[in-house]
TIPAFI-725217 format. One record per residue (C-alpha): x, y, z; residue in three letters. Coordinates in steps of 0.2 Angstrom, whole numbers, plus 5000, padded with zeros to 4 digits. Last residue first. Layout:
TIPAFI-725217
XYZala/...
***
This chain:
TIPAFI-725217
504749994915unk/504349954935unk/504449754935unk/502649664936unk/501849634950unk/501749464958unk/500449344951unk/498749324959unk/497949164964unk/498949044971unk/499549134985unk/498449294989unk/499549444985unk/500149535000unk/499449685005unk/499549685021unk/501449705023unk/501149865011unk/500449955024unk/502350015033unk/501950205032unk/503250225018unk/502950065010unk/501250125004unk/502150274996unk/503250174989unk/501750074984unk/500750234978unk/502250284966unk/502050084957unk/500450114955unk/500250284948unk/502150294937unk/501750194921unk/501950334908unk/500150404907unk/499450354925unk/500150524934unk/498250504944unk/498950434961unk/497650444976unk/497950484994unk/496450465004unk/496950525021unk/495950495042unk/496150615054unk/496850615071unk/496850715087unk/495450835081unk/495051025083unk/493951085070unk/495151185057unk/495551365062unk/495451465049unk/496551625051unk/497651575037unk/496351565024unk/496851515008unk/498051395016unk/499751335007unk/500451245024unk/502251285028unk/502051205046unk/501151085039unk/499451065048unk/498950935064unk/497650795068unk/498950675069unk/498550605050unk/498650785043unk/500350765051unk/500950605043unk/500250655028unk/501350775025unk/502750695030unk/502450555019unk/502150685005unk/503850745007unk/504550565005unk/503750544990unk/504550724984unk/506250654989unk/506050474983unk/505650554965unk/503850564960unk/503450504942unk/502650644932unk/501350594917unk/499650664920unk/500350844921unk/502250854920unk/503250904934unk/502350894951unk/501050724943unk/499150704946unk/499550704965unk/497650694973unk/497450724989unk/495650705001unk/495950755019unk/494750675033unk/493550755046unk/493250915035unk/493951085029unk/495851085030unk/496651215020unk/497951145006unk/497751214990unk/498551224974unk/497551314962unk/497851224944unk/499151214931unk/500751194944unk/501251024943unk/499550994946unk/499650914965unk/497950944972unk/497350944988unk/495350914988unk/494351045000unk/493450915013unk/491550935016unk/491150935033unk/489651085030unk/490251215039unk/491951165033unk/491751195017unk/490851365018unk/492451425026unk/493451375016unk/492351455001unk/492251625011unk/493951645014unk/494451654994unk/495451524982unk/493951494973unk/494251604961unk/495551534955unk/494851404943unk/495351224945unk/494051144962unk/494250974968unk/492650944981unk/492850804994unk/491150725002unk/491050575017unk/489550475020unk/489150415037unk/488550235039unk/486650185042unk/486449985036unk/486349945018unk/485450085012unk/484449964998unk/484050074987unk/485050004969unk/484350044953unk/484249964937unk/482349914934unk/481950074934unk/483250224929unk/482250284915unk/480850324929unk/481950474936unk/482750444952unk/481750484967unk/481950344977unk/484050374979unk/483750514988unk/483150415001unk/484350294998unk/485750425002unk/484950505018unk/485150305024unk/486650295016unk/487450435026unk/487850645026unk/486950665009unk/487450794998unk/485950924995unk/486751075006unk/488251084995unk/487451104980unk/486251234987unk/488151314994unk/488951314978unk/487551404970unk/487351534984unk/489151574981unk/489451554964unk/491451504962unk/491851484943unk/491851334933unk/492951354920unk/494451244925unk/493151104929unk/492551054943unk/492850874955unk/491650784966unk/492450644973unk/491350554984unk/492250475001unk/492250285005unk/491150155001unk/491949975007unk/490749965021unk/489349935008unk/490049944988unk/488149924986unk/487850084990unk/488650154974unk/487250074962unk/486550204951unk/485250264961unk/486450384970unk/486750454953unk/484750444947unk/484450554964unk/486050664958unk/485350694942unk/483750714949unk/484050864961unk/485350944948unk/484551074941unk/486051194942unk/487451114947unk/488651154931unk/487251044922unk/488850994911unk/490450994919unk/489750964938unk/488250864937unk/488450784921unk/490350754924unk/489650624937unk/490250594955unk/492050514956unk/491950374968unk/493150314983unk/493450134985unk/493950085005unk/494849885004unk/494549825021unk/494149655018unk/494749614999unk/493949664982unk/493449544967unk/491749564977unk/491449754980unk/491949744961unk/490449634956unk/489549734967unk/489649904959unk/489349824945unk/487849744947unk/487149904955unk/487349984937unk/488650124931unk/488150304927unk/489350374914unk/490750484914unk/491250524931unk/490750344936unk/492050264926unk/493250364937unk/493150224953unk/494550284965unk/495650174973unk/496050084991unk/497249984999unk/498649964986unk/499349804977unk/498049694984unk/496749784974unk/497549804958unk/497549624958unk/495849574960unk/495449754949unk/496449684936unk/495649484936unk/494349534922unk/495749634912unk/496449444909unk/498449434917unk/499449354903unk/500749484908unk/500949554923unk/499849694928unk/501049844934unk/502249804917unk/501449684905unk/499649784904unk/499849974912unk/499950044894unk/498249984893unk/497250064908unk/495850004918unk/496350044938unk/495450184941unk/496350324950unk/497450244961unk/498250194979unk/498450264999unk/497150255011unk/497750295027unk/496850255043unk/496650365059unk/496650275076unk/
***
């Protein structure tokens, strides 16, 4: 059966404290209750600086069974080396600690900035050097750089399949031949909600489909209205059956995505400025009836607080 992960990006925010997280609640209980509030989220901390394999399994810890993390992959890779150079970048990033999260690791999130543009033979050297499981993962780990000693994590944990979405925001990816280089390697295209700033996309390129709704009306900001929620239900309801919106924004329409009967969704809510992320993912959450187990453990956690 396919599975739908639906919550946040990150889960460390101020303005959040006294409405989501109920007040008195200490910022080292947040991700315990962020956690039971949605079924999976996305780590950003790692987009700006490597974290530690103590980390990592501090939060695979406060987490509970079945909980799925996704991880943003560094800005140094993408907004800074631009992928050029980046064997042991991404050996130190693999290093870092993100196979300690174990069964709980889900996709990589390896997102581009506005004025990256599409290099073919570039993108594809990046795209052949991602690992396709821990074990591919932990090798790669090995040869991180000798500043990363002592606080390194290659322990592969198993051999699981790894899972890669790419968000791209200039234009000129919105061409055939990046689709299509996408799905060769099982690398899912990101679809991303930008309230119109960015290239919305929605061509399916992998096992699984990778959304981000960062707000429809205001960037960052926008709350979803019951009808745009309930559009994105839908939507996901047939990505989920193996199946394409009928109105479907595709960059390549004679792309047929590798047959499937199901495929699993990442759903993540990044319009965290005025309060709307968690509370939209649970409606979302309730949508798809996943909200029943998700039920703050008695005694320990708080209920959420009222939506402001």
């Amino acid at each position: 059966m396919s599975a739908i992960h639906i919550g946040i990006s990150g889960w460390r925010y101020t303005p959040w404290r006294g409405h989501f997280y109920p007040e008195g609640l200490t910022q080292k209980r947040e991700l315990q209750f962020a956690s039971r509030a949605v079924n999976s989220i996305e780590i950003n901390g790692s987009f700006y600086a490597l974290q530690t394999p103590q980390r990592y399994a501090e939060w695979y810890a406060d987490t509970p069974e079945q909980f799925v993390f996704s991880v943003k992959a560094p800005r140094y890779i993408t907004h800074i080396l631009r992928l050029r150079d980046v064997h042991k970048p991404m050996a130190n990033f693999f290093a870092s600690g993100v196979l300690e999260l174990k069964e709980k690791l889900g996709p990589f999130l390896w997102q581009f900035p506005p004025s990256f543009k599409f290099d073919p033979p570039l993108f594809e050297a990046f795209l052949a050097q991602l690992p396709t499981d821990t074990q591919q993962a932990a090798a790669l780990a090995r040869q991180h750089e000798s500043r990363v000693n002592g606080k390194a994590s290659m322990n592969a944990h198993g051999k699981k399949p790894l899972r890669h979405a790419v968000e791209i925001r200039h234009k000129s990816f919105a061409v055939p031949e990046f689709v299509q280089m996408l799905d060769k390697y099982g690398v899912a295209l990101v679809i991303a909600d930008t309230a119109g700033k960015w290239p919305y996309l929605e061509d399916v390129t992998a096992n699984f489909l990778y959304l981000r709704l960062h707000g429809d009306k205001k960037l960052y900001a926008s709350g979803y209205t019951d009808a745009a929620l309930e559009r994105w239900g839908d939507r996901i309801e047939c990505w989920r059956h193996g199946k394409q919106p009928p109105d479907a924004h595709l960059v390549d329409p004679k792309h047929t995505p590798r047959a499937r009967k199901q495929r699993d969704v990442f759903c993540f809510f990044d319009n965290d400025i005025k309060v709307r992320a968690p509370f939209d993912a649970r409606q979302l959450l309730q949508r798809f009836e996943l909200d029943k187990a998700l039920t703050t453990e008695p005694g320990k956690l708080p209920e959420p607080g009222v939506l402001p």
